[in-house]
Structures are given as structure tokens and as C-alpha cells.
C-alpha positions in Angstrom: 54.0 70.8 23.2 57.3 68.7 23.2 59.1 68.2 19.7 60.5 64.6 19.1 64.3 64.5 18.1 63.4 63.4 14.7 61.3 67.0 14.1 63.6 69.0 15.5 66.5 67.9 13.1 64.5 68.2 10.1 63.4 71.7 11.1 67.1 72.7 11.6 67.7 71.9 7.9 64.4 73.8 6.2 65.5 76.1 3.5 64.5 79.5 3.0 62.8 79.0 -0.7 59.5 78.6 -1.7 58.2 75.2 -2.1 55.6 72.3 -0.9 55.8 70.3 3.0 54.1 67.0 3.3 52.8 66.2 7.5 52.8 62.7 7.9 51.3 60.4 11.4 53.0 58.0 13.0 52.1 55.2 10.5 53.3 57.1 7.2 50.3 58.6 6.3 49.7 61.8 5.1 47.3 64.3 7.2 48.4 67.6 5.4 49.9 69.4 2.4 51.0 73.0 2.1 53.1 75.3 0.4 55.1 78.5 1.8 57.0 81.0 -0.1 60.1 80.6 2.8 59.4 76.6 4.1 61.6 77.2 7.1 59.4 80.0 8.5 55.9 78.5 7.2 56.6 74.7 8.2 58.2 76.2 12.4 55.7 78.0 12.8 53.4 74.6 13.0 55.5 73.6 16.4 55.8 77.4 18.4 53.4 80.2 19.3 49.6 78.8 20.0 47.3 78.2 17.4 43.6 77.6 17.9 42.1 74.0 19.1 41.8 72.4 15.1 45.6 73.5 14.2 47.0 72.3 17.6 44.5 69.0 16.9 46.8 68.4 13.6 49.9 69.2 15.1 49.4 66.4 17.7 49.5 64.1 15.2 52.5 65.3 13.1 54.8 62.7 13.5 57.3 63.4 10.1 57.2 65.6 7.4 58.6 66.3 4.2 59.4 68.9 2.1 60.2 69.4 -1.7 61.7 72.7 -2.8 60.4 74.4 -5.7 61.8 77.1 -8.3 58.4 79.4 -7.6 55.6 80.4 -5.1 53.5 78.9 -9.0 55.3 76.0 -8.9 55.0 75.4 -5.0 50.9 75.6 -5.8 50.7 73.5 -8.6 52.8 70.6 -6.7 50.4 71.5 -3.5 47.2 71.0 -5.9 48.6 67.9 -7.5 49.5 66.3 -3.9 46.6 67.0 -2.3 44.6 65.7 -5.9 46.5 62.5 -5.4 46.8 61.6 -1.3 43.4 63.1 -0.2 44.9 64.3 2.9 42.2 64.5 5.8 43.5 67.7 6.8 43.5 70.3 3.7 41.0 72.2 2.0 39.1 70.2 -0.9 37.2 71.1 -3.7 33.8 69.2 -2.0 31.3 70.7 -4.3 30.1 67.4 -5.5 28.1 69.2 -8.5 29.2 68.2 -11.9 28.8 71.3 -13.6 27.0 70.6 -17.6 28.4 72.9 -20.2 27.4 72.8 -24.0 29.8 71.6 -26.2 30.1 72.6 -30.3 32.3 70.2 -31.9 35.3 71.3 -34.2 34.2 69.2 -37.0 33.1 70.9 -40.7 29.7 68.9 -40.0 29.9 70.0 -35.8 27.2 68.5 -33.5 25.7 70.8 -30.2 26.0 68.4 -26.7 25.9 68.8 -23.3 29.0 67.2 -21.2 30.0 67.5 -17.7 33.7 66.7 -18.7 35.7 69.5 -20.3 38.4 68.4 -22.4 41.3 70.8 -23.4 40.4 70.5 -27.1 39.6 73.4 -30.1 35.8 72.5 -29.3 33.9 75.4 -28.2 32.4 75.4 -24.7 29.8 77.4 -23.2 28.5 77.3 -19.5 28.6 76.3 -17.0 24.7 75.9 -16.4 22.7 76.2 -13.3 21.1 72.4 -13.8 21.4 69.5 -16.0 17.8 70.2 -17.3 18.0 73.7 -18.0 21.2 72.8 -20.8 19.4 69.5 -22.1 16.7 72.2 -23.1 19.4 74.6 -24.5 20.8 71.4 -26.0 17.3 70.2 -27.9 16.4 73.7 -28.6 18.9 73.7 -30.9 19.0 71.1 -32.5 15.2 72.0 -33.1 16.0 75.3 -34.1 19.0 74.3 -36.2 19.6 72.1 -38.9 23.0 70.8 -37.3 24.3 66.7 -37.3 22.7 64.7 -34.4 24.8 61.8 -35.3 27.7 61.0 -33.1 29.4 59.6 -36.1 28.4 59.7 -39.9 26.2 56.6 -41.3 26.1 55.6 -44.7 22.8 57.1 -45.5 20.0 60.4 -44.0 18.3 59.3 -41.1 15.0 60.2 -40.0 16.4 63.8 -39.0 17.1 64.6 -42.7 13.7 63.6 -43.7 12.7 65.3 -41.0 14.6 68.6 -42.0 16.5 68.9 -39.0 19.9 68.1 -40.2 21.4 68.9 -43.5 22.6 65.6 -44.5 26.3 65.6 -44.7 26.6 62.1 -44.3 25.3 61.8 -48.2 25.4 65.0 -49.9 27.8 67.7 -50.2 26.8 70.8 -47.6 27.6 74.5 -48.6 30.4 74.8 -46.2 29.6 78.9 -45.8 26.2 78.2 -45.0 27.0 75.6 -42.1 29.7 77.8 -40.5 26.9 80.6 -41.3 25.0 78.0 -38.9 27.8 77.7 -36.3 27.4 81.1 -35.8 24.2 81.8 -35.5 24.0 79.3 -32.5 27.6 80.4 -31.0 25.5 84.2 -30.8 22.5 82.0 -29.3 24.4 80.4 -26.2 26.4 83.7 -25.8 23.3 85.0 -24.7 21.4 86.7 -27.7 18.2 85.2 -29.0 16.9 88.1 -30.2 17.6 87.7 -33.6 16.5 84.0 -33.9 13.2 84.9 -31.4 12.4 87.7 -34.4 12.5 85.4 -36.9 10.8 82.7 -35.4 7.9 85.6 -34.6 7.7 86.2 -38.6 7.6 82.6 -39.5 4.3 82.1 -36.7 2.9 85.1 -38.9 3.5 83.8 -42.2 2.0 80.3 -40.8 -1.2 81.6 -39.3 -1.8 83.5 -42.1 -2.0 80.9 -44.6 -3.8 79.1 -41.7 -0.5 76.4 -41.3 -2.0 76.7 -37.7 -0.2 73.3 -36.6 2.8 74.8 -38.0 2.3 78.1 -36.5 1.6 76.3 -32.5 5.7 74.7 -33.6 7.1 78.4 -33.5 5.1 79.0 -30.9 6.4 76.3 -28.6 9.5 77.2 -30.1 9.4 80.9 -28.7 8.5 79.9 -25.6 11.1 77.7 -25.1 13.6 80.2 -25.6 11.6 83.1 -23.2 11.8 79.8 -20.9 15.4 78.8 -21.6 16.7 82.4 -21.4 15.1 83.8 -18.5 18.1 84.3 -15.4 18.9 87.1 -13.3 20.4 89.9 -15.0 23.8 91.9 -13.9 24.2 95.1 -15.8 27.5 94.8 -17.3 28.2 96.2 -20.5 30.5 93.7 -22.4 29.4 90.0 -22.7 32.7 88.6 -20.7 32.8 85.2 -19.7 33.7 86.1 -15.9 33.9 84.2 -13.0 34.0 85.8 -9.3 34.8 84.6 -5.7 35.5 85.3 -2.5 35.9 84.0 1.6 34.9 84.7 4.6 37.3 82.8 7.5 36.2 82.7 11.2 36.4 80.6 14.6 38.6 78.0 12.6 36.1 77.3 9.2 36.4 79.3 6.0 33.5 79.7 3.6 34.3 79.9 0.0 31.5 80.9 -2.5 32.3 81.5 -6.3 29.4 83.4 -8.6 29.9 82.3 -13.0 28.4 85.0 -14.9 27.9 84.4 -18.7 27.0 87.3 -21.1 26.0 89.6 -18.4 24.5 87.3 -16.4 24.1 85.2 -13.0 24.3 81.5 -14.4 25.4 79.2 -11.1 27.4 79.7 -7.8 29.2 77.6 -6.0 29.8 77.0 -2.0 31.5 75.2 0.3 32.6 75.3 4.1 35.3 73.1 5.4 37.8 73.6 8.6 40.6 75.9 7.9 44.5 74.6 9.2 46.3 77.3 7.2 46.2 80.9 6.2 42.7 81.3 5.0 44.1 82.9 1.7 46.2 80.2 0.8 43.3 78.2 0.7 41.5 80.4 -0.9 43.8 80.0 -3.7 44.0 76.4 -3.5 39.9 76.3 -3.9 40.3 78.7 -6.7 43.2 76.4 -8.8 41.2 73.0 -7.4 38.0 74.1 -9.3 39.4 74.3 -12.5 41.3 72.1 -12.5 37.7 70.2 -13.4 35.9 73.2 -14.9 36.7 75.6 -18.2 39.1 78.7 -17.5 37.1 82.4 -18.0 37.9 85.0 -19.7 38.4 87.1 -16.9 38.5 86.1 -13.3 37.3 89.1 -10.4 38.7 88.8 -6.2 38.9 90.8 -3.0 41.2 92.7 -2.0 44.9 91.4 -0.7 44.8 88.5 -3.4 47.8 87.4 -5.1 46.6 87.7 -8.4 50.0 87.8 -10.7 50.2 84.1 -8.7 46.6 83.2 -10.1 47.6 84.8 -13.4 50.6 82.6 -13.8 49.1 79.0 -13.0 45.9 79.6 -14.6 47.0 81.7 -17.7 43.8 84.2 -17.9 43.4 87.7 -16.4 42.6 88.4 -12.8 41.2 91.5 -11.6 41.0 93.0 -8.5 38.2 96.0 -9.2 38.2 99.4 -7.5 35.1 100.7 -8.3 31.7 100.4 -10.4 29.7 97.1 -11.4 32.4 94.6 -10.9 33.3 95.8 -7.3 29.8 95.5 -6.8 29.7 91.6 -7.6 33.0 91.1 -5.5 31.1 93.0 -2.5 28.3 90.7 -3.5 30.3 87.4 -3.4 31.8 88.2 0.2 28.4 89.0 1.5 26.8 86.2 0.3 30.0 84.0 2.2 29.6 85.8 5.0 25.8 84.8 5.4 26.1 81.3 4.4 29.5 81.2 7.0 26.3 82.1 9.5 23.8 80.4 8.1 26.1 76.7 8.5 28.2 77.6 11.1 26.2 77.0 14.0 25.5 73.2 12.6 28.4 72.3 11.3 30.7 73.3 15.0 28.0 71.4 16.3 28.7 68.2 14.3 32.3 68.9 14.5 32.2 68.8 18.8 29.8 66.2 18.6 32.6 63.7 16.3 35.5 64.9 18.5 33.3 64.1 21.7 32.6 60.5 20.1 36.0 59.9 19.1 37.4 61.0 22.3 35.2 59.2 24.2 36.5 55.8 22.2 39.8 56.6 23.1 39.5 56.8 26.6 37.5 53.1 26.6 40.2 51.6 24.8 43.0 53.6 26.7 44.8 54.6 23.3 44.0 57.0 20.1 41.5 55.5 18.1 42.0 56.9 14.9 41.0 54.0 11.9 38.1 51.7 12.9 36.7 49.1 9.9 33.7 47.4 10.5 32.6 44.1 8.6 29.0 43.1 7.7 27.1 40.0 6.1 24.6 39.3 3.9 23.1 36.2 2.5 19.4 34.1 1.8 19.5 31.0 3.0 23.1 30.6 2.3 22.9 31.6 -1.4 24.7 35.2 -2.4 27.1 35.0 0.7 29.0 38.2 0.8 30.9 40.6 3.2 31.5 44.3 3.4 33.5 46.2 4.7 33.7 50.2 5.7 36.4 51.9 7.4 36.0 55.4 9.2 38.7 57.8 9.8 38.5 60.0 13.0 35.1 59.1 12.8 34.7 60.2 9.1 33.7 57.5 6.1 36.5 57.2 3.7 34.9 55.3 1.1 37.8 54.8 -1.1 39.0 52.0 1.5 35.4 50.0 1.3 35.5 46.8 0.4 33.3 44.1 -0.6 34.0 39.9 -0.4 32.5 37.1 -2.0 31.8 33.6 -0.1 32.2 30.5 -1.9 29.8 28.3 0.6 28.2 29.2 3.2 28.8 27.9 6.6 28.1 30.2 9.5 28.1 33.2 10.2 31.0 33.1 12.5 33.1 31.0 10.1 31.7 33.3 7.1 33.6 36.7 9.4 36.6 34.3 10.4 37.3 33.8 6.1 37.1 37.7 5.8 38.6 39.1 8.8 41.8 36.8 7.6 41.8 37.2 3.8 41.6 41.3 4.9 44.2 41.0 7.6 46.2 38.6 5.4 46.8 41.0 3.0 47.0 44.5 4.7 50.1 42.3 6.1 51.7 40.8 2.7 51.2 44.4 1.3 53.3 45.7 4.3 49.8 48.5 4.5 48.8 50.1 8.2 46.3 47.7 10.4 43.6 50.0 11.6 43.2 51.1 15.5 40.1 49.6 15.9 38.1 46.2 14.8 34.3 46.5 15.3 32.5 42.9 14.9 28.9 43.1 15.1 27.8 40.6 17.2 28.9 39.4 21.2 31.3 37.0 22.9 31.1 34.4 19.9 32.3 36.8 17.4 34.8 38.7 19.5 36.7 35.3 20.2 36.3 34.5 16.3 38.1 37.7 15.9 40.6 37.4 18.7 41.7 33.9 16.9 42.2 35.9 13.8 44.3 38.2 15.5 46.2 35.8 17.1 47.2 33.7 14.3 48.3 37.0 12.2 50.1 38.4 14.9 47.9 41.7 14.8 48.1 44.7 16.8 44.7 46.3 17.3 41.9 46.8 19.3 38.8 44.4 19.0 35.4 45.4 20.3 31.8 43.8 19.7 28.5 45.9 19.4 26.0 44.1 21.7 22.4 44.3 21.0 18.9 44.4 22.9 16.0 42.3 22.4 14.8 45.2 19.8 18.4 45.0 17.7 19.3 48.0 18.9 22.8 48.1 19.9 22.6 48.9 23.9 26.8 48.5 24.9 30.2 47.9 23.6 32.2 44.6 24.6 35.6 44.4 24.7 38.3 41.8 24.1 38.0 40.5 27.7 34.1 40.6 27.1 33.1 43.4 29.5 30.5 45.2 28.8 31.0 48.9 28.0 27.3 50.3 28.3 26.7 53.2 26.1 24.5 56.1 27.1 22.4 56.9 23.9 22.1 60.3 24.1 25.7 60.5 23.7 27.6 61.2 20.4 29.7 57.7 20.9 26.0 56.0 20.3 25.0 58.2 17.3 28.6 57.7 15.6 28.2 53.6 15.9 24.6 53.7 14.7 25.9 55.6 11.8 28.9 52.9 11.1 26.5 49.9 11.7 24.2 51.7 9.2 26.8 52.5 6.5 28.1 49.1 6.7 24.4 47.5 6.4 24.0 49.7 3.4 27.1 48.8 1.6 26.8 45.1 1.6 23.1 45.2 1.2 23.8 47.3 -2.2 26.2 44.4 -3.3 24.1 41.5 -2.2 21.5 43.0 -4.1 23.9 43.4 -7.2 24.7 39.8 -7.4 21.3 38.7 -7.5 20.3 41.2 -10.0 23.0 39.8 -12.2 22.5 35.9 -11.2 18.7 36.0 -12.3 19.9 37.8 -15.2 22.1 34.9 -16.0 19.8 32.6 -15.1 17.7 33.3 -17.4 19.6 34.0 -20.8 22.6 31.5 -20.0 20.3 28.1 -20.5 19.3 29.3 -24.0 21.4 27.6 -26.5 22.9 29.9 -29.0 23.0 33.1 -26.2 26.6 33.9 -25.3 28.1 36.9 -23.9 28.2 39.0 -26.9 24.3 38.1 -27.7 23.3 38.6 -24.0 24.6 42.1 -23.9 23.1 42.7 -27.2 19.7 42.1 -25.3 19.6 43.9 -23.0 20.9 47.0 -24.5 18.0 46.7 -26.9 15.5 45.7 -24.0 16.9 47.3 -20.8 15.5 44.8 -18.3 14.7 40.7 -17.8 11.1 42.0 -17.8 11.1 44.0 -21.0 12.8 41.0 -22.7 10.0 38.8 -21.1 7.6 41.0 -22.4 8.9 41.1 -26.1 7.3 39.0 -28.7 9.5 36.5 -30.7 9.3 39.0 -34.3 11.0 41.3 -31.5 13.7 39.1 -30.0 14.3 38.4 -33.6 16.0 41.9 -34.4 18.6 40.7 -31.9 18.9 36.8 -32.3 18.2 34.4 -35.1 14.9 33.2 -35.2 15.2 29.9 -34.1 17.0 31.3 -30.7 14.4 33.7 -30.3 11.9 30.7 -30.5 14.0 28.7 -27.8 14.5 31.7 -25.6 10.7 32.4 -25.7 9.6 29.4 -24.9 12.1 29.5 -21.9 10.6 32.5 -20.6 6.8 31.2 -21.6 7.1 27.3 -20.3 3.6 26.2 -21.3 2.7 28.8 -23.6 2.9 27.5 -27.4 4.7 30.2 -29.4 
């Protein structure tokens, strides 16, 4: 392919040093980061040789780049994850797994608490995990604290709470605690969530004895329950290695342009979670195999010990995340690596088939709307409203990029009056327009107004009185609703066959859009009948409101309450007033 002037004297001046290059499109936005240990071979090679039909795709639409030089190929990753962290660039490898992962936490404090989090702080608290659901650590979680007499307060009250009396927590907040036995506690559990109950499960079997013996039977079905739970809690699949590492493992498989990346997180010997992703691959597939590897925990708690394949830069991984990487040769651990690649291989497979599919399918739509409007389509926002009988009047807006949702450009408006539904899009096409101009932002390629002739030439007037450059088209429907043809600016008609991907892509945006304002409209009269109600009552404000309904949840559980209820939030003679409001007729 040709090389502008503008790429060709920027490639004349790439260095030969490691560092990070930025691809940008025409309008200044970035489509791809990457890093190179020598810039001026990695970023050239973009523009000579051939590359397959997804790399030459992304080099169509380089139209600048940049480049920042770096003191290290450690450095050059860390700037590639936090760019790519920070733009979102349509075009690189992402951490998509969109699984928070839960992990128990045990507080530093003297007095610690046991918790499950999905955010991992850098902190002296001890974490274990990650677990394979939310619902298998809650049980961990409440096990212990069963189990264990530890604090279930998030912070200390002035006096023991039902837990004390209940003997399940020591009381700290009022009495002095043997600080050997409570670290004696500590642990205890920290040997329980590194995988050993045996200990606890042995003398929880002694105490069900002693119970039944002295015919404490209520007391003896407790342990009971107890043991169970931890047979229940305990039970994963089993990897026979002898030391109780806290080891994570991954691997990739790359073919026909997609690279699968799987990761396995063993914990005391044992098969807890794995993770998986396949996404379209623009680089080398092992630089993204390390930019999955430094994305993920960049969110998740470092191992001990971290095992690859073969031909991985591990003193790399070493340096930026500061734990050991192995590469094994032989035994148990080469087994799990061998394991890890399989299992990417078969899930590359498994996906592939339906995920090429769906990739031809969106280029086949999006090609298909850039030869109707003779021009690359790449950005196309689509507007929606929603209102009842004028009340709630609001707007939404979705943008799709190359036919993808990016959901970070949605938008929602709210409508002072309402007047039409032409004059309601008129207000929002210009206060959108308005200020994509003012803020000196990128218009998009493509305005999609749902609705015929009226709305297009609402649009066009829009457009018009901005001074915009882009592309306005109306989705036409039949007598069923169903949209049955595009209409352009000129108001042709543009029938659309719908067995085509074109039709599938534009049911899917009108859908989306439906959705998002829907969702909103829905919001505002959730929180309207909220205020409604609570804001004629004399003597509720803001602070009292929110008291409510964290103490009753919903309108209808604060409808349901009986004044001597209300009255443990308000004073009585509001709770009396706000009964009455919700009771008209009724005497209190």
C-alpha cells in the first residue's frame, strides 16, 4: 500500500531503542499501542512485507503515530500497559475477562476481621484466593467466622454485640483479649484457607462426640453442619504437588489471526479458577501474551511463583512483576504447562468457528455501509426517546465503533417540556452537536435518526446550522415496526435485505439504543415516585429520606411499616404525618 509523506518522514527518524509507538486515524484517535525492543524495525515493519487481512485492516487506517523511547524492553511494557489501561485502543489485546475475581481478606489489625473483597489493595493484609465463585468464598467467609471467635465488626462499638453473647467474637471492643491467643487464632485460620482443615475437621469430630454423649444432640447436629460445610467448602480438584505454592500458570495458542489465552490459579495444591479469553491478534502473539499476563494483575494479587511455555521472556516478567517465573522442564509442573496449552488449544477450536463468523459477518455489515454512503463509515451514534404522555422526557444516546458498542461514549439527556417528538431530537441532536464542536472533539461518520423524511430534515437543519460534516440516514419502518430500508439525506430509500448482516447490525443498534434510554426513563420514575411520596411530609429532608430507605429498602416496605416502626427513623409526630400520607383515610 502507498505511504503518505507525513509516515515516511517519521519512519526515517525511528530510533533503534526499545520503547512504546502509539497508531493514530485520521481524526487523532488512537487504534493501537505496542512496544518493540528496536522501534525502528518493529514500527517499519507495519508498512512493508504482507501481513494477513486483520493487520493490513489496521494499517489502512494508520494515519500518524507516535513513539516514546524508553530506557528498557520493562519499561517499554509497563508504558504499553498503562497506555492501553488509559486510551482503550480498539486495536490491542485487553484483559476482557469481565470476572471480578473474590479473594478473602484477613485484616492487619491486633483485633483482625475475615472478608471477602473483589478489590485487592497493596496493603500488609493477608490475601488468599482467588476463588472459583462469589458463593463458594461467602461460605469460606461465614464458615469462619462460625468456626472462629474473630471481630465481625467493621469498626469497634462502645459495647459486645449480639456476637459476644453469642460466643462468636471475643469482645475486644470492651475487654482486654489475650493477644497470644488471638494471633494463636489468626493462625489457625491462615492454616484453614491455605488449604488444611484437617486439624480443625478433628476437633470439630471430638466436640460432636463429647455432645452426643451427654445427649447435647442440638449441639452435636451444629458440628455436624459444621463438618459438612467444610467437606462442602473444601472439595476441588486435586494436582499432586508436593509444596503448598501459591502458583499461577498460563499459556496461548495463536492461529488464523486470533490468539487464545487461558491462565489455570492453583492454591495449596490445587485447581481453584482459570481464566480465558480470545480476542484478534495485530502483533506477535507473545508480546501479547505478555501484555495479558501484566494486564491481569494489574487487578489481581501477584503469586508466589508464576509457570509458562517454552520461548517466554521470563527475566522480562520477573522484572515488572517482581515474583519468580518458571519455565519447567520436566515432572508435575510441566505437566500443568502442557495442560494449560491444551486446554487453549481446544477452546481456540471450540470458539473459533463462531467468533470468524461474527467477525466476517461485522466487516460484511460495515462494508456494506460504506459503499451506500460512498465513504468509510467508521463512528455511527444513534439517538432514542422516551416519555408518558409527556412526563419523564429523556433522550439516549449510543455510539458504535466499526460496528462495536463503546459504551463509555453513551449518553443520556433530560427534557424540560415536552413538545414533539421531532422538536424533543432537534434540542438533543444540537446540545450533542453543540458541544462535540465547543470541545473541539471528532463528529462521528454517521447520524442514524430513527424515524423517515420528518426526522431526517429535523436533522439536516441541525446540521446545517452547526456547520456539520457527516452523513445522516433514517431507519424506515413497516406496518409491523420492523425496520424494512435505510433513507438517506435526499430521502431515497435504501431497501435492506434482512438476511444480510447490514440488517442484523441495525437491529442490534436500534435495540441497544431502546434499552439504554428505557433503563434511564425507568430510573427517573423510580426516583420521582420516590420523591413524591417522602418530599410532601413536613419534617422529611434529604438526610431523613436517605435514612428511610436505608432502614426500609423500598416505597413499599416503608408503606408497609407501622408508625412504632417509622419511629426508629423519624420523630413521632413525622412518623404520624408520614403515615397518614401513605394511609389517606385510614385513622392511625
Amino acid at each position: 500500500m502507498a505511504i503518505s509523506e507525513l509516515l515516511k518522514n517519521k519512519l526515517a527518524l525511528l530510533p533503534d531503542q526499545p520503547g512504546c509507538y502509539i497508531m493514530k486515524d485520521k481524526k487523532g484517535k488512537i487504534l493501537y499501542v505496542g512496544k518493540a525492543k528496536v522501534l525502528k524495525n518493529r514500527v517499519r515493519s507495519y508498512f512493508h512485507g504482507v501481513h494477513d487481512n486483520k493487520t493490513t485492516r489496521l494499517v489502512s487506517k494508520i494515519h500518524d503515530f507516535e513513539f516514546i523511547v524508553t530506557g528498557s524492553e520493562k519499561e517499554a511494557l509497563l508504558l504499553e500497559i498503562n497506555l492501553i489501561k488509559k486510551n482503550h485502543p480498539p486495536f490491542n489485546i485487553m484483559f476482557m475477562d469481565d470476572k471480578s475475581y473474590p479473594y478473602i481478606v484477613m485484616s492487619k489489625e491486633p483485633f483482625f476481621t475475615v472478608r471477602m473483597t473483589r478489590q485487592i489493595r497493596r496493603s500488609t493484609d493477608e490475601v488468599f484466593g482467588p476463588y472459583p465463585s462469589a458463593q463458594s468464598c461467602f461460605d469460606i467467609v461465614r464458615l469462619i467466622n462460625r468456626i472462629f471467635p474473630v471481630r465481625k465488626c467493621k469498626s469497634m462499638p462502645k459495647s459486645p454485640c449480639l456476637y459476644y453473647h453469642m460466643h462468636q467474637c471475643l469482645g475486644p471492643c470492651f475487654q482486654t483479649i489475650d493477644l497470644k491467643q488471638n494471633e494463636e487464632m489468626r493462625k489457625q485460620i491462615r492454616r484453614f484457607l491455605q488449604g488444611d482443615p484437617g486439624w480443625i475437621r478433628k476437633q470439630i469430630q471430638e466436640e460432636m462426640e463429647r455432645a452426643s454423649q451427654t445427649m447435647a444432640f442440638e449441639r452435636a447436629q451444629e458440628y455436624y453442619e459444621i463438618l459438612q460445610s467444610i467437606d462442602h467448602v473444601m472439595e476441588k480438584q486435586t494436582i499432586d504437588l508436593k509444596d503448598r505454592k501459591v502458583r499461577d500458570v498460563f499459556g496461548f495458542y495463536a492461529d488464523k489471526g486470533y490468539i487464545s489465552l487461558q491462565g489455570f490459579f492453583l492454591r495449596s495444591g490445587q485447581i481453584i479458577e482459570r481464566t480465558f479469553t480470545i480476542q484478534e491478534l495485530y502483533e506477535e502473539p507473545m508480546d501479547a501474551f505478555l501484555s495479558f499476563i501484566v494486564q491481569y494483575y494489574q487487578e489481581n494479587m501477584i503469586p508466589t511463583e508464576i509457570l509458562v511455555p517454552e520461548g517466554t521472556p521470563v527475566e522480562v516478567l520477573e522484572d515488572v512483576l517482581d515474583c519468580h517465573v518458571r519455565i519447567p522442564q520436566r515432572g508435575t509442573k510441566r505437566s500443568l504447562v502442557e495442560m494449560v496449552l491444551k486446554n487453549a488449544k481446544e477452546a481456540h477450536d471450540q470458539k473459533f468457528e463462531l467468533t470468524l463468523r461474527k467477525d466476517q459477518d461485522l466487516q460484511a455489515a460495515n462494508a456494506k455501509l460504506n459503499s451506500i454512503f460512498d465513504k468509510p463509515i467508521h463512528t455511527v451514534e444513534i439517538f432514542d426517546n422516551s416519555h408518558i404522555q409527556g412526563a419523564f422526557n429523556v433522550s439516549g444516546l449510543v455510539v458504535y465503533e466499526d460496528g462495536k458498542p463503546d459504551k463509555s461514549q453513551y449518553r443520556h439527556y433530560k427534557l424540560d417540556t415536552y413538545r414533539s417528538d421531532v422538536d424533543s431530537m432537534k434540542e438533543v441532536l444540537y446540545r450533542r452537536y453543540f458541544r462535540l464542536l465547543s470541545e473541539e472533539k471528532s463528529m462521528p461518520d454517521l447520524l442514524l435518526v430513527d424515524g423517515g423524511a420528518q426526522q431526517i430534515q429535523a436533522a439536516k437543519a441541525i446540521k446545517e446550522g452547526l456547520g456539520l460534516d457527516l452523513c445522516i440516514a433514517g431507519l424506515v419502518k413497516d406496518e409491523r415496526h420492523t425496520t424494512r430500508a435505510l433513507m438517506n439525506e435526499d430521502l431515497q430509500e435504501i431497501p435492506l435485505d434482512k438476511k444480510e448482516p447490514l440488517f442484523f447490525l441495525l437491529t442490534r443498534m436500534q435495540d441497544e439504543v431502546h434499552r439504554y434510554v428505557i433503563t434511564y426513563h425507568r430510573k427517573l420514575r423510580s426516583q420521582s415516585m420516590t420523591r413524591s411520596a417522602l418530599d410532601m411530609v413536613e419534617g422529611i429532608g434529604p438526610k431523613r429520606k436517605k435514612e428511610l430507605l436505608r432502614k426500609f429498602k423500598s416505597m413499599k416496605q416503608i408503606k408497609a411499616a407501622s408508625i412504632e416502626e417509622l419511629e426508629t427513623v423519624l420523630p413521632r409526630r413525622t412518623a404520624q404525618a408520614l403515615y397518614a400520607h401513605l394511609h389517606p383515610g385510614e385513622k392511625s
